[in-house]
C-alpha positions in Angstrom: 0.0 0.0 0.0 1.4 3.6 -0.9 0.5 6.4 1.4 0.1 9.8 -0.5 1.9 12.3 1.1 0.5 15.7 1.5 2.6 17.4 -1.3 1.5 14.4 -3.6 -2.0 15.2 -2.9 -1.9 18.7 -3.6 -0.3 18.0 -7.0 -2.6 15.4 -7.6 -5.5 18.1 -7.4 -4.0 20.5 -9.5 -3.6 17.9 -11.9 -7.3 17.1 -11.9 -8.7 20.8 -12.1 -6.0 21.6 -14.7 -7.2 18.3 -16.8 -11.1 19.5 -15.5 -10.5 23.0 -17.2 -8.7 21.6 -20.5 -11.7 18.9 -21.1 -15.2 20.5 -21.9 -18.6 19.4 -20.8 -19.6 17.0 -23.7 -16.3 15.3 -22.8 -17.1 14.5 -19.6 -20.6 13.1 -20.9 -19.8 11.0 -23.5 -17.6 8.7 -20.3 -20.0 6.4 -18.9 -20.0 7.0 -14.9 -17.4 4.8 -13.1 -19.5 2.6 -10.7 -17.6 0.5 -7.7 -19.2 -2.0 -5.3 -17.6 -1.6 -2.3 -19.3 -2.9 0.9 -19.0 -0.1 3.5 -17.4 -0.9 6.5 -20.8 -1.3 8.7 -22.1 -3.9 6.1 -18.9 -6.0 7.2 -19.1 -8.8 10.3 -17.7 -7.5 13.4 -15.8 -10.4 15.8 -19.0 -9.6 18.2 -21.4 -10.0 15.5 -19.9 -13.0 14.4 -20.2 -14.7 17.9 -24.0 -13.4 18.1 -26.5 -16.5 17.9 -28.6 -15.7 14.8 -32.9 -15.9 15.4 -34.4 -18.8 14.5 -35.3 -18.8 10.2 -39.3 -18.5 10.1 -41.1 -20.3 7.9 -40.7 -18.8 4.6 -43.9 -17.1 4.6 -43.9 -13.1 5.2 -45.5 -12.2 8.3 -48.1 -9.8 8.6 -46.6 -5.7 7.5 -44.0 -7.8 5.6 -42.8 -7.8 2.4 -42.0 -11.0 0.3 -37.9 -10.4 0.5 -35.7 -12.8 -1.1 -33.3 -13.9 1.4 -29.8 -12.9 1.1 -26.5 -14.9 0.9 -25.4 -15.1 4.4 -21.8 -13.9 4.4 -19.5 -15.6 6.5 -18.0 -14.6 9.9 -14.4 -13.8 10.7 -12.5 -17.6 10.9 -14.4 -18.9 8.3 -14.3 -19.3 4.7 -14.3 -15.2 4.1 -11.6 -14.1 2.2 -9.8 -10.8 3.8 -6.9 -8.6 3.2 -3.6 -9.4 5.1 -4.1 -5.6 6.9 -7.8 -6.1 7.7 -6.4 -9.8 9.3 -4.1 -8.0 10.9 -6.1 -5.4 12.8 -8.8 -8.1 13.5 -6.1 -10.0 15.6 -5.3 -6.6 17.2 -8.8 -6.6 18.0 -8.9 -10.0 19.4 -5.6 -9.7 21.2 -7.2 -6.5 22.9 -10.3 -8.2 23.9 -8.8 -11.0 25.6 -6.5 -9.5 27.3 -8.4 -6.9 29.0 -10.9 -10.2 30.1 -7.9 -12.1 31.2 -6.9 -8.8 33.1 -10.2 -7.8 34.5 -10.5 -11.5 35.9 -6.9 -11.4 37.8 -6.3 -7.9 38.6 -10.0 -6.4 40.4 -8.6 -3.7 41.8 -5.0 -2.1 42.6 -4.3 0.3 45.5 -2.7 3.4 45.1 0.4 1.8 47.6 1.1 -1.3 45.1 1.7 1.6 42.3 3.9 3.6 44.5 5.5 1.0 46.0 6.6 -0.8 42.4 8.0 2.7 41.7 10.2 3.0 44.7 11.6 -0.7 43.2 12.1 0.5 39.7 14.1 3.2 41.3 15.6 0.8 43.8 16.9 -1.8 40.5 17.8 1.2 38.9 20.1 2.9 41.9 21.5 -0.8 42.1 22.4 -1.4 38.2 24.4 2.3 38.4 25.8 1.8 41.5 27.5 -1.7 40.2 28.5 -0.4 37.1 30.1 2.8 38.6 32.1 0.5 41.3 33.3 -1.6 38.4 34.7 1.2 36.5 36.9 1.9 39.3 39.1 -1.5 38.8 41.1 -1.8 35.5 39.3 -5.2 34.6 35.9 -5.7 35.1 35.5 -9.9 36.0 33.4 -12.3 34.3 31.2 -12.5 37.4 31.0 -8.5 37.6 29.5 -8.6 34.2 26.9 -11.2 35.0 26.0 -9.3 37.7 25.6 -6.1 35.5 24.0 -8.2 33.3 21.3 -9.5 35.5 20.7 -5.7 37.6 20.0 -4.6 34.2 18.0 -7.2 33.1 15.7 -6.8 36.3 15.7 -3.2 36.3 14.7 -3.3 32.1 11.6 -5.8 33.0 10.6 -3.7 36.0 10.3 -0.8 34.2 8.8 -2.1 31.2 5.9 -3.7 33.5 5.5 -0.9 35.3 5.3 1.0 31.5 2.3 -1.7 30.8 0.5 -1.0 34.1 0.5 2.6 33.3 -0.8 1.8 29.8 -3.7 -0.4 31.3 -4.3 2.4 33.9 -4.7 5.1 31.1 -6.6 3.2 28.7 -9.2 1.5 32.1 -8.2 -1.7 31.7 -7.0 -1.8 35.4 -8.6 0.4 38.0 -7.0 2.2 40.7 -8.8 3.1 43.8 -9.7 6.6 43.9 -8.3 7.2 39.9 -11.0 8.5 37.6 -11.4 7.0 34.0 
């Protein structure tokens, strides 16, 4: 997929009004009108439509203040035999990914105290004080050991994965997907 950048579009528009002003009336006319079928983007299954149980069929016959309607191809729900774009895949994983995470989440995390968040910052800061603390000591020698190294390596490591869950919880706060006592979504 190309992505027309805002300089392209501009030119591509006073392309079209210089072509517009060139070519008269009767030439537009005598060009059939371009017709596309393209399903708008309601008409398409969402994952929570798809899931929906469909009513029962009746029995053929219109009901009363109905009109004899021919009954439309279904068309087929996300997973099955529907053909779809890689991108329009893609986001429906996104969508499904988001969905059961924040149901996986809302079932283990019901609530979080203000404390638990403050008290996971004052160890991210803690794992970080640790990491720079090591690796200014080690600078003092003029070798730094194989064992001094692992141990950078692993104050590092636990400060990086602190901080990066602590990142997520922030992200879940934000968006409501974990609620904090006395924090307003």
């Amino acid at each position: 997929m190309s992505l027309i950048e805002p300089g392209d579009l501009n030119q591509q528009l006073r392309s079209a009004r210089s072509w517009l002003k060139q070519t008269g009336p009767a030439d537009l006319e005598a060009r059939p009108p371009l017709k596309l079928e393209i399903d708008p983007p309601s008409a398409l299954p969402t994952l929570n439509q798809a899931s929906k149980p469909q009513p029962a069929p009746s029995d053929g016959l219109p009901q009363s203040g109905q009109k004899d309607i021919k009954p439309k191809k279904a068309r087929p729900g996300p997973g099955k035999s529907e053909t779809v774009a890689a991108g329009q895949y893609d986001r429906m994983i996104e969508d499904m990914i988001r969905n059961e995470s924040q149901a996986e989440i809302t079932q283990h995390v019901i609530k979080v105290e203000r404390s638990e968040v403050a008290a996971l910052v004052k160890q991210v800061a803690r794992a970080k004080g640790r990491y720079l603390a090591t690796l200014l000591e080690s600078s003092k020698g003029k070798s730094v050991s194989s064992s001094r190294i692992e141990d950078l390596r692993q104050l590092r490591e636990t400060y990086d994965e602190l901080l990066q869950g602590l990142n997520d919880l922030r992200g879940h706060i934000v968006n409501g997907t974990v609620m904090v006592e006395g924090v307003r979504n």
